[in-house]
ROLUM-169886 format. One record per residue: residue in one letter; x, y, z of N, C-alpha, C in turn. Coordinates in steps of 0.2 Angstrom, whole numbers. Layout:
N
   res      nu      nv      nw     cau     cav     caw      cu      cv      cw
     A       X       Y       Z       X       Y       Z       X       Y       Z
...
END
This chain:
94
   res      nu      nv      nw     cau     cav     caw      cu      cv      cw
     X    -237     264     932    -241     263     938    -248     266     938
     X    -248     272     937    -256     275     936    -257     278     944
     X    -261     284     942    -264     286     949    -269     279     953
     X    -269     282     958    -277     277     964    -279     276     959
     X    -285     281     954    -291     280     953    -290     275     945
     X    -283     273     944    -282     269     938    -281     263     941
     X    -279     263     947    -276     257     948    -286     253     952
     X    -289     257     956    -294     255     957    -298     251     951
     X    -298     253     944    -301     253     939    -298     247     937
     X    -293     248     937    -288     239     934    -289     233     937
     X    -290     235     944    -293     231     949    -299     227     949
     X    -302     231     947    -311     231     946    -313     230     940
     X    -308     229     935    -310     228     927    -314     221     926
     X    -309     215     930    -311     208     928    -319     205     933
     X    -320     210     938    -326     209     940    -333     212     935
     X    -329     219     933    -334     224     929    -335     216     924
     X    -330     215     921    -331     212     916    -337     203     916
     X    -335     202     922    -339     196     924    -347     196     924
     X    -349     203     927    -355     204     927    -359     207     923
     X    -354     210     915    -357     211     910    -356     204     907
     X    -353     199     907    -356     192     905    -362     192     908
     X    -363     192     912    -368     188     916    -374     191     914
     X    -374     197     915    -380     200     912    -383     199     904
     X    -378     196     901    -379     197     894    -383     189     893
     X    -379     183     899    -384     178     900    -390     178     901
     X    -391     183     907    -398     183     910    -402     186     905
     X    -401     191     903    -405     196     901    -412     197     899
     X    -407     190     895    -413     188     890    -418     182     891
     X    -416     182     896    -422     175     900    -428     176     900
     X    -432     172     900    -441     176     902    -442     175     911
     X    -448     176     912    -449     178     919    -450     170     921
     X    -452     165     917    -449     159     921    -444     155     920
     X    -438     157     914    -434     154     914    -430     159     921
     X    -432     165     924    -428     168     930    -431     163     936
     X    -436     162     935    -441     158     941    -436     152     941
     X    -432     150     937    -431     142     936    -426     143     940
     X    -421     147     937    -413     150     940    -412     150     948
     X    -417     152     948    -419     157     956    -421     150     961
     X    -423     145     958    -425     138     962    -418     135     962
     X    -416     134     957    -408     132     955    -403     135     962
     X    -404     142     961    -400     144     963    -400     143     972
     X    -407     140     973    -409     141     979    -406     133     982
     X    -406     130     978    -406     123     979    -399     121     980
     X    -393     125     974    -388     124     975    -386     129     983
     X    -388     131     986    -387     133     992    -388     129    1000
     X    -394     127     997    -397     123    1003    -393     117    1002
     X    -390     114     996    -385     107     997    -378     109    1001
     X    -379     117     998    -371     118    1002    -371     120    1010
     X    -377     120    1012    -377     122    1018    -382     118    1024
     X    -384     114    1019    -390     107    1023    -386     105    1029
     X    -379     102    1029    -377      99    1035    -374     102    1039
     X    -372     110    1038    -373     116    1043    -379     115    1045
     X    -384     116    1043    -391     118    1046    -392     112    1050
     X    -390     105    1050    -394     101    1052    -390     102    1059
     X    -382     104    1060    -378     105    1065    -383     111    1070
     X    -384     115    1067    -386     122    1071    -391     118    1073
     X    -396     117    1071    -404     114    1075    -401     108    1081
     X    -394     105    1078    -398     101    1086    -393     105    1090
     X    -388     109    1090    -385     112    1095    -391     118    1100
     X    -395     121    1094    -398     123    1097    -404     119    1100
     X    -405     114    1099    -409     107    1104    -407     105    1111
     X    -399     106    1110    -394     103    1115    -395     110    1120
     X    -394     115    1117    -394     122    1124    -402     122    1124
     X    -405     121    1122    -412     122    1124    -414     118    1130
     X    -412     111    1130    -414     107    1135    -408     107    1141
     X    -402     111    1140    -396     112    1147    -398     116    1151
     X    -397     113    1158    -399     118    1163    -394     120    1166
     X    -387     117    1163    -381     120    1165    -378     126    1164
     X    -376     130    1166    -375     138    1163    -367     137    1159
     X    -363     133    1162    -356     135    1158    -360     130    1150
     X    -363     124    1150    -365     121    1146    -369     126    1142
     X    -373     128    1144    -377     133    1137    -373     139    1134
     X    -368     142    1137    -361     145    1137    -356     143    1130
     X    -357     136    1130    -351     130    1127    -353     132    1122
     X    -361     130    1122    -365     128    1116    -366     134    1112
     X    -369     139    1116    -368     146    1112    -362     147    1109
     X    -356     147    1110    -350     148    1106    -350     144    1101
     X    -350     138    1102    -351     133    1094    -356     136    1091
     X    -364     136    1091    -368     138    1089    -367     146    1084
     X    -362     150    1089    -363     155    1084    -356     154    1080
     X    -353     149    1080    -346     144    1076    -348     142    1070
     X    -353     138    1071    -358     136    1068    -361     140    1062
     X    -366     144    1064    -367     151    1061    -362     154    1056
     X    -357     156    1061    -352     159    1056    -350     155    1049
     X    -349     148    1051    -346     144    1045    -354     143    1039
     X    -361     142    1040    -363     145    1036    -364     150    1034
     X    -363     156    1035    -361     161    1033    -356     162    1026
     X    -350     158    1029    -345     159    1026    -348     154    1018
     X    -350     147    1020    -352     143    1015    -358     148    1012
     X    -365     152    1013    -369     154    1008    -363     159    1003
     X    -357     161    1008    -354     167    1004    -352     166     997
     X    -347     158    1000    -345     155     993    -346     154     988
     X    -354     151     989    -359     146     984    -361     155     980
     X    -361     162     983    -363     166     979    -357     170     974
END
């Protein structure tokens, strides 16, 4: 079974080991094959989170223009609902 500090280590191996692939990808890239990556990777985010974002603009359209207090209320909770759920989708796509 191993002490904490083996078991933390065992735990942590297949991560350790994903980001020594990954570096061994990148490494050798040039500064614009990073530049290219880096748009990729920017692109693959904004598809994952485009029709979040287009939610959150009109909700925040919709409490912009409400002069009702329990309504700006509603829509702040979705709004920060909203939020949360990109959140969670940037986290995934990383």
């Amino acid at each position: 079974m191993g002490d904490q500090h083996e078991r933390e280590v065992k735990r942590l191996q297949p991560l350790v080991d994903e980001i020594n692939e990954l570096y061994e990808e990148y490494h050798e890239l040039s500064e614009e094959e990073l530049k290219g990556k880096t748009a990729e990777f920017r692109a693959f985010i904004a598809e994952q989170t485009d029709p979040i974002e287009e939610k959150i603009r009109e909700v925040r359209r919709q409490r912009g223009a409400s002069v009702d207090s329990q309504e700006r209320d509603r829509l702040l909770s979705q709004l920060q609902g909203l939020e949360q759920e990109r959140d969670t989708a940037i986290t995934d796509a990383l």
